[in-house]
C-alpha positions in Angstrom: -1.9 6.2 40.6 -5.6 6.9 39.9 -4.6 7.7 36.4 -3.4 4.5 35.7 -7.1 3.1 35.9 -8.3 5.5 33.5 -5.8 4.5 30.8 -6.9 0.8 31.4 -9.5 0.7 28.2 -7.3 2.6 25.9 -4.6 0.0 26.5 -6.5 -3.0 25.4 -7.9 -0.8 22.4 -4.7 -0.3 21.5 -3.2 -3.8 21.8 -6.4 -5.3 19.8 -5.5 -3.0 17.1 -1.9 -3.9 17.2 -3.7 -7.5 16.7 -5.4 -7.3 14.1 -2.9 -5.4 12.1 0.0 -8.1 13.0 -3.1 -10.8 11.9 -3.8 -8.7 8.7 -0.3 -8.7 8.0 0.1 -12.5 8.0 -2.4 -13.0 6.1 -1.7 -10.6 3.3 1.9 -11.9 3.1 0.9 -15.8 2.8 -1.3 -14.5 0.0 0.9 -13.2 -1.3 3.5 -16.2 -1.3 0.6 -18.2 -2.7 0.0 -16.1 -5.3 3.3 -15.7 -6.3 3.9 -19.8 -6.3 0.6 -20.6 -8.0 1.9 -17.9 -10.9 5.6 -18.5 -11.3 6.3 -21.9 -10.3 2.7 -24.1 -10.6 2.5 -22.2 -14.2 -1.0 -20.4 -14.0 -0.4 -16.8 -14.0 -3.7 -15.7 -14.4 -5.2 -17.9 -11.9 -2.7 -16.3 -9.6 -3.6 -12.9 -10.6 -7.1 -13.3 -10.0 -6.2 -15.0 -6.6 -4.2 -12.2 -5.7 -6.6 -9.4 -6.5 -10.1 -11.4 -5.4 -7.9 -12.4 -1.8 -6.7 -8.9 -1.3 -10.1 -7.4 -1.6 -11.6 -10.2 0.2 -9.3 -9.3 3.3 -9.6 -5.5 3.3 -13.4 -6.1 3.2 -12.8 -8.6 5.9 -10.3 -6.4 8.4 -13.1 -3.1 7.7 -16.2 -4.4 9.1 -14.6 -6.5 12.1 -15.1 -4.7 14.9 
């Protein structure tokens, strides 16, 4: 029963990992639908390509140096 103290910390590392990937997920795929509205249906492709590509950079940088 000792043990189960020791895992403890490696738990709640694990789950705010899990976190941020579920919050990085989220994220990427509402980008993603925004992108994909703002190019197909509100007409400005480019604008929507840039979006994309400027946002999807913008939260890898982002998701890398949280801690």
């Amino acid at each position: 029963m000792a043990d189960a103290q020791d895992d403890y910390p490696a738990h709640i590392d694990t789950y705010n990992s899990f976190n941020k990937l579920v919050l990085f997920t989220i994220l990427f795929v509402v980008l993603l639908l925004a992108c994909m509205a703002l190019g197909l249906v509100g007409g400005t492709p480019i604008f929507a390509l840039l979006l994309g590509i400027g946002g999807t950079v913008a939260l890898l940088v982002a998701f890398a140096v949280m801690s």
